[in-house]
C-alpha positions as CSV (number, residue, x, y, z in Angstrom):
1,X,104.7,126.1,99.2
2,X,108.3,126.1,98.8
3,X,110.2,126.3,95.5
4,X,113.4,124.0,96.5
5,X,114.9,121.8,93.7
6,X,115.7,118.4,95.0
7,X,118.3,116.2,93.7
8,X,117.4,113.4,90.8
9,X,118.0,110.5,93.2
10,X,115.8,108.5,95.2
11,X,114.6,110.1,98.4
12,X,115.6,110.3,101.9
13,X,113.5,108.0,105.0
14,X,111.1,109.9,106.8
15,X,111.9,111.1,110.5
16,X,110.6,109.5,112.5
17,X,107.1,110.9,113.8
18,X,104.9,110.4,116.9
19,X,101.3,108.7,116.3
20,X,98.9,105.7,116.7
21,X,101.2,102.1,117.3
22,X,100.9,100.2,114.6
23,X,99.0,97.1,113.7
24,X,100.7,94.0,114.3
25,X,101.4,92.2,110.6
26,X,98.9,89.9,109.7
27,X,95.9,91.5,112.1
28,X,93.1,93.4,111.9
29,X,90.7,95.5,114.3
30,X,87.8,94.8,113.7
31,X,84.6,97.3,113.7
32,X,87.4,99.7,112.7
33,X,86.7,102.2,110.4
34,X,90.7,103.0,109.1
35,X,92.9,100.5,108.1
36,X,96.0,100.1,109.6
37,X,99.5,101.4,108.9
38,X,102.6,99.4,108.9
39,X,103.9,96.9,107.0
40,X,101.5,94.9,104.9
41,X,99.1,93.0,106.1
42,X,98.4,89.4,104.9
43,X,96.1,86.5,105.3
44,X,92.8,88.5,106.7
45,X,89.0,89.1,106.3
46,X,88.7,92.8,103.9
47,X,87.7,95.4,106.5
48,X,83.6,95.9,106.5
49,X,82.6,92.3,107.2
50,X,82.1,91.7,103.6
51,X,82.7,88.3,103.6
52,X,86.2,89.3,101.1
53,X,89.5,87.5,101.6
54,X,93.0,89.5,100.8
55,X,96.2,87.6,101.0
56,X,98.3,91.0,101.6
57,X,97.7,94.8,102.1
58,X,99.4,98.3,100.9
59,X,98.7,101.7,101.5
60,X,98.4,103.8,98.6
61,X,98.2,107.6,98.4
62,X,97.1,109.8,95.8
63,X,98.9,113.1,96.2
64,X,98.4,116.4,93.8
65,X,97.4,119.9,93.7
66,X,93.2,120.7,94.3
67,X,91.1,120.2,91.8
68,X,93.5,117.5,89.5
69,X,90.6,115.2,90.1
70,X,92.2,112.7,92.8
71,X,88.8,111.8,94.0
72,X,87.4,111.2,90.7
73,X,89.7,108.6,89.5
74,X,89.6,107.2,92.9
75,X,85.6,106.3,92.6
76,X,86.0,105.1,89.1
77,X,88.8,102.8,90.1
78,X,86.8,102.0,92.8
79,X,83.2,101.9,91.6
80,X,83.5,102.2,87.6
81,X,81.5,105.5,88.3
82,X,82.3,108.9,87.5
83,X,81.2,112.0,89.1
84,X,79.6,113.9,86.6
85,X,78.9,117.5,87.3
86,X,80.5,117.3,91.0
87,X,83.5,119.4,92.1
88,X,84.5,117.4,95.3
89,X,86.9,118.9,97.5
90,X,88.8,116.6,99.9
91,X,88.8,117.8,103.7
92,X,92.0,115.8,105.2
93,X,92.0,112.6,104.1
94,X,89.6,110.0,102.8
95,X,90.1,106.2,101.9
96,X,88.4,103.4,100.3
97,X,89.6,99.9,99.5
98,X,89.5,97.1,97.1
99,X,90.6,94.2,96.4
100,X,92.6,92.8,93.5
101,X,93.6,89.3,92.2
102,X,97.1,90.0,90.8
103,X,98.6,87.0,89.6
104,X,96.4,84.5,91.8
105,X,97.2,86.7,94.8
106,X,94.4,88.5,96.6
107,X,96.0,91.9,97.1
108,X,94.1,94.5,99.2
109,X,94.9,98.3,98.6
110,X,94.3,101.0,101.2
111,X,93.2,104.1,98.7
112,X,94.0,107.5,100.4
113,X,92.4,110.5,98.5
114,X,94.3,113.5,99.9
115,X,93.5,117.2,100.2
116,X,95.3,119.7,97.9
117,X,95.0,122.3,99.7
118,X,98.0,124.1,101.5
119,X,96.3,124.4,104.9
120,X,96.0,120.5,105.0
121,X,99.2,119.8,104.0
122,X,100.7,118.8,107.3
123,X,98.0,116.8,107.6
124,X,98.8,115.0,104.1
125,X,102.6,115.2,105.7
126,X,101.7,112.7,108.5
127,X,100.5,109.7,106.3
128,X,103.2,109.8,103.9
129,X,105.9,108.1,106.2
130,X,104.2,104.8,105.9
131,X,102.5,104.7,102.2
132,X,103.8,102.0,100.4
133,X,103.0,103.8,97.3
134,X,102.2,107.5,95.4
135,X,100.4,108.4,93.0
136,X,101.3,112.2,91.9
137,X,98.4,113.6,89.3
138,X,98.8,116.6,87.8
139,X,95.8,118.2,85.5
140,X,96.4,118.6,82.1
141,X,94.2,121.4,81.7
142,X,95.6,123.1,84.2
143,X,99.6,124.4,83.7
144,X,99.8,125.7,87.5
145,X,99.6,122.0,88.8
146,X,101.5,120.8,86.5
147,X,104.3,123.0,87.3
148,X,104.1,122.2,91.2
149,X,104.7,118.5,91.3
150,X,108.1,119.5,91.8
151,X,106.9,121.0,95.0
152,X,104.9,117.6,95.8
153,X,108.7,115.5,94.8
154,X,110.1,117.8,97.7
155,X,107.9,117.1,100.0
156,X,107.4,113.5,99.2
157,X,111.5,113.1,99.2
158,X,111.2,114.7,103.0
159,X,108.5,113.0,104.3
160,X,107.9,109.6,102.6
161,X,110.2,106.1,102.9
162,X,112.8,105.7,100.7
163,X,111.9,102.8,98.7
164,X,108.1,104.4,98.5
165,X,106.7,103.2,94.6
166,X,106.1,106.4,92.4
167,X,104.3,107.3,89.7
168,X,103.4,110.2,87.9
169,X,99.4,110.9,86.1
170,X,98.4,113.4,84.1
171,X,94.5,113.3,84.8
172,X,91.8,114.8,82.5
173,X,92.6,114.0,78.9
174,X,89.1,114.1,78.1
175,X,89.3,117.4,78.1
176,X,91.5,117.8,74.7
177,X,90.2,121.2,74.2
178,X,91.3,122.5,77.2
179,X,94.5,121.1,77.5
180,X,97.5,123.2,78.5
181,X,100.1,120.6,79.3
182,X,101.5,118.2,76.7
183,X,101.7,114.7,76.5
184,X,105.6,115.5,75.9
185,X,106.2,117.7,78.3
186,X,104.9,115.0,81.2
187,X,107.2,112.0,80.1
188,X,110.2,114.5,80.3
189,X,109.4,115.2,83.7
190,X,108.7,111.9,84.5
191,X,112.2,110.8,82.6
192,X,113.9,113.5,84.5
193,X,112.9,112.1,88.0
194,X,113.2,108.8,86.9
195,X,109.3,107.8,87.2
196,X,106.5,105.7,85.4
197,X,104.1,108.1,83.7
198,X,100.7,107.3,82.1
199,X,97.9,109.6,81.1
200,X,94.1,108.7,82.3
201,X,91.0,110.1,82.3
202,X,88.8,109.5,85.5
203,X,85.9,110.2,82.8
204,X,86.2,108.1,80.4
205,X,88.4,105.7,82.3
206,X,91.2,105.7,80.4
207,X,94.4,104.0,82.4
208,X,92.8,104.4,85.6
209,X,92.6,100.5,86.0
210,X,96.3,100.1,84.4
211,X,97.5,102.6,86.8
212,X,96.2,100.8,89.9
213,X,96.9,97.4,88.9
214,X,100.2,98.0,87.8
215,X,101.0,99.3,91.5
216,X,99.5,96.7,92.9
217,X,101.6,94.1,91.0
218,X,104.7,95.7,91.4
219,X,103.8,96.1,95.7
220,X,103.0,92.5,95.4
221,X,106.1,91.3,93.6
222,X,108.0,93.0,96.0
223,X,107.0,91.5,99.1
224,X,106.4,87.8,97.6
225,X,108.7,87.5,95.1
226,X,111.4,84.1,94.7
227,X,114.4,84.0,93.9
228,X,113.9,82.4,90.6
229,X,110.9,84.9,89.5
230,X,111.7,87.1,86.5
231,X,111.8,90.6,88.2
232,X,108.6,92.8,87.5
233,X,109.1,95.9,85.8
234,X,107.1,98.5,86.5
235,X,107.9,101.1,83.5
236,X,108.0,98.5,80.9
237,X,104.7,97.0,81.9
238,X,103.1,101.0,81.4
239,X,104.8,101.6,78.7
240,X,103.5,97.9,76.9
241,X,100.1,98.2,78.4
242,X,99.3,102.0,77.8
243,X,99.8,101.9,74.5
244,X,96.3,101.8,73.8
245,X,95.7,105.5,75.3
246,X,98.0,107.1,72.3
247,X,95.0,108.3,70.9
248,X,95.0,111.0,73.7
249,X,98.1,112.0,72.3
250,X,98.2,115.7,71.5
């Protein structure tokens, strides 16, 4: 992985890349197993013939070293379940979706867990050009992941849009006794690159749903919003609605 420093400022559109055509706004294949990419996608039946309604879709990635626990906070997010006991290691990619009600607004997100590992990381490369947003985790136990999410902002800067949503984790605050990163050290990384930045625990659940939701609102805001509707602001709304995870403050 390479060690560049890239510039505090908001990064550069992706190149464009060969690959699959995407979906038309507004449809759906059906019987297909992955959703598609492209803009959002409004108005349709949820993928898996569950009977579920969204109003508009967004593609959200979770990007990080291996082992910060992406999967994890991905099946509590999406089943309220955590996997005790279980190291799982991504191959590729992997997604899941669910469906939110954000303001009266049925909004669908795309959940891509993706591998850590360096030899899938051109594979990680090819889904970033159209994610509409990123979660970055970082484990809190674990100093060496911590220290290459500068890496993962080069990469992201190179490969995903410019106006992609950002937002930093520090994963596994459960495990206070093993901690090696600091609460402190994560917001002045996150002040330094201008992101949101929460805490969470995919084991106890701590900010995993605040995380998610507050994504999803600020996708949805973006793509609906009037001209007389007080903007949405994402690091406020963290900042007011994490609050209650100070405990996990070391």
């Amino acid at each position: 992985m390479s060690r560049k420093k890239i510039p505090r400022s908001k990064g550069a559109s992706a190149p464009a890349t060969n690959g699959p055509r995407p979906a038309r706004p507004g449809t759906v294949r059906p019987g297909s197993e992955a959703p598609p990419n492209g803009p959002p996608q409004s108005g349709r039946p949820s993928l898996g013939g569950g009977g579920d309604f969204y109003d508009v879709a967004f593609k959200v990635m979770l990007v990080g070293d291996s082992g910060v626990g992406k999967t994890c906070l991905l099946v509590r997010f999406k089943d309220g379940a955590f996997l005790a006991g279980t190291f799982i290691s991504t191959v590729g990619i992997d997604f899941r979706n669910k469906i939110l009600d954000v303001d009266g607004m049925k909004v669908k997100l795309q959940m891509w867990d993706t591998a850590g590992q360096e030899r899938f990381r051109s594979v990680t490369h090819a889904y970033y050009r159209d994610a509409h947003a990123l979660l970055l985790l970082y484990d809190v136990t674990n100093k060496a992941s911590f220290d290459n999410i500068q890496d993962w902002l080069s990469e992201i800067q190179e490969h995903a849009q410019r106006n992609v949503v950002l937002m930093l984790l520090g994963n596994k605050v459960d495990s206070s006794h093993e901690r090696e990163v600091k609460r402190e050290d994560g917001e002045k990384l996150a002040k330094e690159y201008g992101l949101p930045f929460m805490e969470t625990s995919a084991k106890t659940g701590l900010n995993v749903d605040l995380a998610f939701t507050a994504i999803a609102k600020e996708l949805k805001q973006r793509t609906t919003k009037t001209p007389n509707e007080p903007r949405f602001r994402l690091h406020d709304y963290v900042e007011r609605e994490g609050r209650g995870g100070s405990c996990c403050r070391l």
